[in-house]
N, C-alpha and C positions, 0 to 999 in steps of 0.2 A: 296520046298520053305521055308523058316527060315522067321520066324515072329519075325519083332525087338520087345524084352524085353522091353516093360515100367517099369520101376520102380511104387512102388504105393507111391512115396513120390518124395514132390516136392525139386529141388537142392534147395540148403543155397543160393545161389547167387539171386534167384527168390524169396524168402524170404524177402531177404535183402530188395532188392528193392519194394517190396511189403508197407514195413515195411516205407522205404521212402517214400512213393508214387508214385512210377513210376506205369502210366499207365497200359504200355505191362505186369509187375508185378501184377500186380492188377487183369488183364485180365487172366494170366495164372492162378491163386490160382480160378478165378471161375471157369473156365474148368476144373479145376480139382474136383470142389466139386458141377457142374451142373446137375449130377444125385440123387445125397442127396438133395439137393434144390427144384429139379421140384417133386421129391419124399414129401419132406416138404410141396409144394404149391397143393398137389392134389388134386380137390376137386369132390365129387359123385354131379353130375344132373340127373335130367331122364330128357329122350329126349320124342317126340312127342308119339312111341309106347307103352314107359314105364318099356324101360330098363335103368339100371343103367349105367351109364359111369361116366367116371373121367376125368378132363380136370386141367390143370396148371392154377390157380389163379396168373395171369402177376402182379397183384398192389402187390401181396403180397410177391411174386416172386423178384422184385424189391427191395421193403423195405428190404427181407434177405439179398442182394444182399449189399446192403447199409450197413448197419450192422454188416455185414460180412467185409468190407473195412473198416468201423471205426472203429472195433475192430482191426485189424490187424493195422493199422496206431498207435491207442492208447495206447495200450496194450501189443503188443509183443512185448520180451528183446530176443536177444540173447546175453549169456553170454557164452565166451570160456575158458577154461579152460587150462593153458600153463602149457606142460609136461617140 
């Protein structure tokens, strides 16, 4: 069994639209960067016996989340380059 290749980069076309604000665009670029995110939001509790665990902080989680869309909305150019 052959296991489809992901690419580790997102197409230009999903970009684009990101960059416009298409939802579904929007949606793909956090899929793609929701394991550095929830890595980002970790946070150590002890629980009742008084071991350590890490749980995703959701408010803060969210705010990335946000911030991560305004930057792309505000701030990406793409610029091509004709041969």
């Amino acid at each position: 069994m052959d296991k489809k290749k992901s690419s580790k980069y997102l197409p230009v076309s999903v970009i684009e639209g990101a960059i416009q604000g298409e939802p579904e665009a929007i949606r793909a670029v956090w899929r793609r960067y929701d394991y550095y995110i929830n890595t980002l939001c970790s946070r150590p509790y002890q629980d009742y016996y008084g071991n350590i665990r890490f749980m995703i902080d959701l408010s803060m989680k969210d705010f990335l989340k946000a911030q991560l869309a305004w930057a792309i909305m505000n701030n990406f150019k793409i610029e091509y380059e004709k041969k």
